[in-house]
C-alpha positions as CSV (number, residue, x, y, z in Angstrom):
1,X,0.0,0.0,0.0
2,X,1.6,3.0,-1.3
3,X,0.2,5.4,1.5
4,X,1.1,8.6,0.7
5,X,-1.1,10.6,-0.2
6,X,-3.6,9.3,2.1
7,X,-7.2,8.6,0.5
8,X,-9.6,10.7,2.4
9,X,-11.5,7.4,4.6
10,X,-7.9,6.8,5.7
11,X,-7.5,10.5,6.5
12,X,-10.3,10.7,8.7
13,X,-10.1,7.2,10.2
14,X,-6.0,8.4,11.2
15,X,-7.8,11.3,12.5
16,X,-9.9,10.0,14.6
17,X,-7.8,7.7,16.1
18,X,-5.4,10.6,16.7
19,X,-7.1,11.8,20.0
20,X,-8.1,8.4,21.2
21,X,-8.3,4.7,21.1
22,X,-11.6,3.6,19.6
23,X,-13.7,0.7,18.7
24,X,-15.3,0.3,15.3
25,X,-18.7,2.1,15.5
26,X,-17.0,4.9,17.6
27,X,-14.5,5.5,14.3
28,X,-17.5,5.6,12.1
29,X,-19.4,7.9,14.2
30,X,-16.3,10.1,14.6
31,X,-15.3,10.0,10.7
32,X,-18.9,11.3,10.1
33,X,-18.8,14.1,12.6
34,X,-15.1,15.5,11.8
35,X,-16.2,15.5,7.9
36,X,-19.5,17.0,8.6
37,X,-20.8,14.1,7.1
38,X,-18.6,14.2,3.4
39,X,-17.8,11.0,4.5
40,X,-19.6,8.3,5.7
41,X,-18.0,5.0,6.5
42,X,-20.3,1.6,5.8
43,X,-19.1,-1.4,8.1
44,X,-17.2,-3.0,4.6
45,X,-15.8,0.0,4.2
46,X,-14.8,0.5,7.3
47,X,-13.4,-3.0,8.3
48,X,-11.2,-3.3,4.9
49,X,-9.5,0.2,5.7
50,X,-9.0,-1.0,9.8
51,X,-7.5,-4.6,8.1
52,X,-5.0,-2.8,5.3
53,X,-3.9,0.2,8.4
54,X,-3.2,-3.0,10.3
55,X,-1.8,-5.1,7.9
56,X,0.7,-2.2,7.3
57,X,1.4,-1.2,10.9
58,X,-0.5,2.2,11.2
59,X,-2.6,1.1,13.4
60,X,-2.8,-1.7,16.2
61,X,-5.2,-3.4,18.1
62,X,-5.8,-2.3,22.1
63,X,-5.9,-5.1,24.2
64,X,-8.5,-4.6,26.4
65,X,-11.3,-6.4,28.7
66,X,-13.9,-5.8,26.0
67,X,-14.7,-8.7,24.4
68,X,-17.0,-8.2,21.5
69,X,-15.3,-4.9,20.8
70,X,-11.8,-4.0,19.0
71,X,-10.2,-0.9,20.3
72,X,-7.4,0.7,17.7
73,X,-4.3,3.1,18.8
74,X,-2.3,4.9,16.1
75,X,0.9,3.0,16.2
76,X,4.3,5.4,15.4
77,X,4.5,4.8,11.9
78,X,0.9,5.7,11.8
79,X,1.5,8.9,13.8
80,X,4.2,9.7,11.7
81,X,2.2,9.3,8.3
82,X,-0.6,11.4,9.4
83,X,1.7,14.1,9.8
84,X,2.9,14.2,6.9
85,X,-0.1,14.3,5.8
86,X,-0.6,17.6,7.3
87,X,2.1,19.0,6.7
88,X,1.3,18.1,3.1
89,X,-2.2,19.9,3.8
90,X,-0.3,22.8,5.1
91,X,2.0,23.3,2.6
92,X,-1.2,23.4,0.4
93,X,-2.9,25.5,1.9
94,X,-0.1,28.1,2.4
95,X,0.3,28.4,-1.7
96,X,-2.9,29.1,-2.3
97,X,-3.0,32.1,0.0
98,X,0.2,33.2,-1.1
99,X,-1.3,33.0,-5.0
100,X,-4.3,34.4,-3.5
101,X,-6.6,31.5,-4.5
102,X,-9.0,32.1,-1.3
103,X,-10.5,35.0,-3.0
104,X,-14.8,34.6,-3.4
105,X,-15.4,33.4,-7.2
106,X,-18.2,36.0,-7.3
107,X,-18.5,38.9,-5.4
């Protein structure tokens, strides 16, 4: 998985897990809310991204005492890419102003 730059579902699902460890439905419900509802995660959707971040390390499983719930941490690697992300974002961002793309289309 080439994961740079990150799809927008991954994005968000880094994001959320950026604050706190959460289970499945709590990622989905978070995804939602931070996108003000762009994007919205169906359980397929949602469990392929979760097996693909783990099978490439950006995200791990929380052990916990739960046991028909999966809890997931940002692992390092996964920190790490989601900043660069960011910073990729920001750098974006900062061109535009500086070419003065944020002016209103119509006025």
């Amino acid at each position: 998985m080439n994961v740079l730059p990150l799809t927008p579902a991954i994005f968000y699902i880094l994001l959320s897990l950026s604050t706190k460890n959460r289970h499945g439905y709590d990622i989905m419900k978070t995804v939602a809310l931070d996108s003000a509802n762009k994007i919205k995660l169906g359980p397929g959707t949602l469990y392929g991204a979760i097996k693909r971040l783990l099978e490439n390390k950006l995200i791990a499983e929380v052990k916990t005492s739960h046991r028909r719930r999966k809890y997931y941490r940002l692992t390092q690697k996964g920190r790490d890419i989601f900043t660069q992300e960011l910073i990729r974002y920001k750098e974006a961002v900062e061109l535009a102003k500086k070419k003065k793309l944020f002016i209103p289309l119509y006025a």
